[in-house]
C-alpha positions as CSV (number, residue, x, y, z in Angstrom):
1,X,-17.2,-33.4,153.7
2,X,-16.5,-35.0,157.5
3,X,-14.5,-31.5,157.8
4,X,-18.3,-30.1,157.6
5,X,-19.3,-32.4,160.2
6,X,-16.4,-31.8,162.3
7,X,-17.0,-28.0,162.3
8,X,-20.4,-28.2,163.0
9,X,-19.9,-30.1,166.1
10,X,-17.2,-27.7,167.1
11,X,-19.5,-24.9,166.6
12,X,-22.3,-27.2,168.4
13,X,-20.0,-27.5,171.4
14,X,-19.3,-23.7,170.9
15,X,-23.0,-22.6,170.8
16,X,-23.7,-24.4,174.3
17,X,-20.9,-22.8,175.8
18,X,-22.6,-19.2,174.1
19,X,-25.8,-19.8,175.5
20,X,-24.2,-20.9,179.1
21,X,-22.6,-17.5,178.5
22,X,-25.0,-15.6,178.1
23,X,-27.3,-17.2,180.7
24,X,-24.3,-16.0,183.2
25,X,-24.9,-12.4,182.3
26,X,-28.6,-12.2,183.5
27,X,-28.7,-14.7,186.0
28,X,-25.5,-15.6,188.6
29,X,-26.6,-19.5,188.8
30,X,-22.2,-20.7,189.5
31,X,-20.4,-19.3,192.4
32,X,-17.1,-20.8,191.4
33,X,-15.1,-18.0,189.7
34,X,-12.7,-20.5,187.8
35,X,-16.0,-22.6,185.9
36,X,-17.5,-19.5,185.2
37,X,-14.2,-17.4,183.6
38,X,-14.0,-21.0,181.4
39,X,-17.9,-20.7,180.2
40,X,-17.6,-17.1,179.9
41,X,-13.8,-17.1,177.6
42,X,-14.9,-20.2,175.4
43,X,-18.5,-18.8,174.6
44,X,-17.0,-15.3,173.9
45,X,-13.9,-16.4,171.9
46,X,-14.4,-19.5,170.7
47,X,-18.3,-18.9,170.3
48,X,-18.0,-15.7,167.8
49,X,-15.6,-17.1,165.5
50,X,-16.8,-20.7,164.9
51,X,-20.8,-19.9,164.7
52,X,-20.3,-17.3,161.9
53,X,-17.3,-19.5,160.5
54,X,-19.7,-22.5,160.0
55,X,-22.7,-20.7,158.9
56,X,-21.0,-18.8,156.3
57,X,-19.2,-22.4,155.2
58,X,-23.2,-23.4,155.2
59,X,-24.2,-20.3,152.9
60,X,-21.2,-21.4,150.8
61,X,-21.9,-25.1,149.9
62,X,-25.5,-23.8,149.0
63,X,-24.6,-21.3,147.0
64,X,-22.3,-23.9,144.9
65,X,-25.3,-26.6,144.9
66,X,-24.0,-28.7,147.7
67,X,-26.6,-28.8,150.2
68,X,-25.3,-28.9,154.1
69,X,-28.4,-30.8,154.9
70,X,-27.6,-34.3,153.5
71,X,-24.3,-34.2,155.1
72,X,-24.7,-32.7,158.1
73,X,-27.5,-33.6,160.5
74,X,-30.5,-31.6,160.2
75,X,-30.6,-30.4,163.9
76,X,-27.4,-30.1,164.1
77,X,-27.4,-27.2,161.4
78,X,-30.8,-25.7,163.0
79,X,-29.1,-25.2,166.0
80,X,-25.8,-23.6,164.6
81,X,-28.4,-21.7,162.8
82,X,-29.9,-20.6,165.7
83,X,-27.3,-20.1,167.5
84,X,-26.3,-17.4,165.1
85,X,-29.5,-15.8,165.4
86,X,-29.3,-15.6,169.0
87,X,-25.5,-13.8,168.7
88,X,-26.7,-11.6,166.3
89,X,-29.5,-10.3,168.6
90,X,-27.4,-10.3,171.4
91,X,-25.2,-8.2,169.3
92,X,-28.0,-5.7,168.7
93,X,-29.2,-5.6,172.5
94,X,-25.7,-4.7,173.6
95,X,-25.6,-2.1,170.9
96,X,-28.8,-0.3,171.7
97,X,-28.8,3.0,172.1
98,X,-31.1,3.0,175.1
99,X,-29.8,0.2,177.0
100,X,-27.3,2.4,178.7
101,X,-29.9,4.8,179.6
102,X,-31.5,5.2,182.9
């Protein structure tokens, strides 16, 4: 199970560059063009394959009996977890009827 932990450090990695992402949207905080196109493709991409990936590997090994939680660490799952969570309303904001409305 170390390709669990690998992936879940991948999606880790992944789910910092999401939130760095997204923090771009709202907020302009880096004026260099080339770090931000970097921040933006990887948490885009990268970030909406490998969160759901690893949380449906997650839902997997505890459906079979396995549970995710003694092999990988505890926080380390929360926050792909959460990370999830935080795509998925995302998702849903974007995807509002009324959010194009003026």
């Amino acid at each position: 199970m170390r390709w669990l932990i690998f992936l879940s450090r991948v999606a880790f990695i992944c789910g910092i560059m999401v939130i760095l992402a997204f923090t771009l949207l709202f907020v302009e905080w880096n004026k260099g063009e080339t770090v931000s196109s970097t921040i933006i493709t990887s948490g885009y991409a990268l970030g909406l394959v490998f969160i759901p990936l690893i949380n449906l590997i997650y839902l997997v090994c505890w459906i079979t009996g396995k549970k995710p939680g003694s092999v990988v660490p505890r926080w380390l799952l929360l926050f792909n977890i959460a990370c999830l969570f935080l795509i998925f309303a995302y998702i849903f904001y974007i995807n509002d009827p009324y959010y194009h409305q003026k």
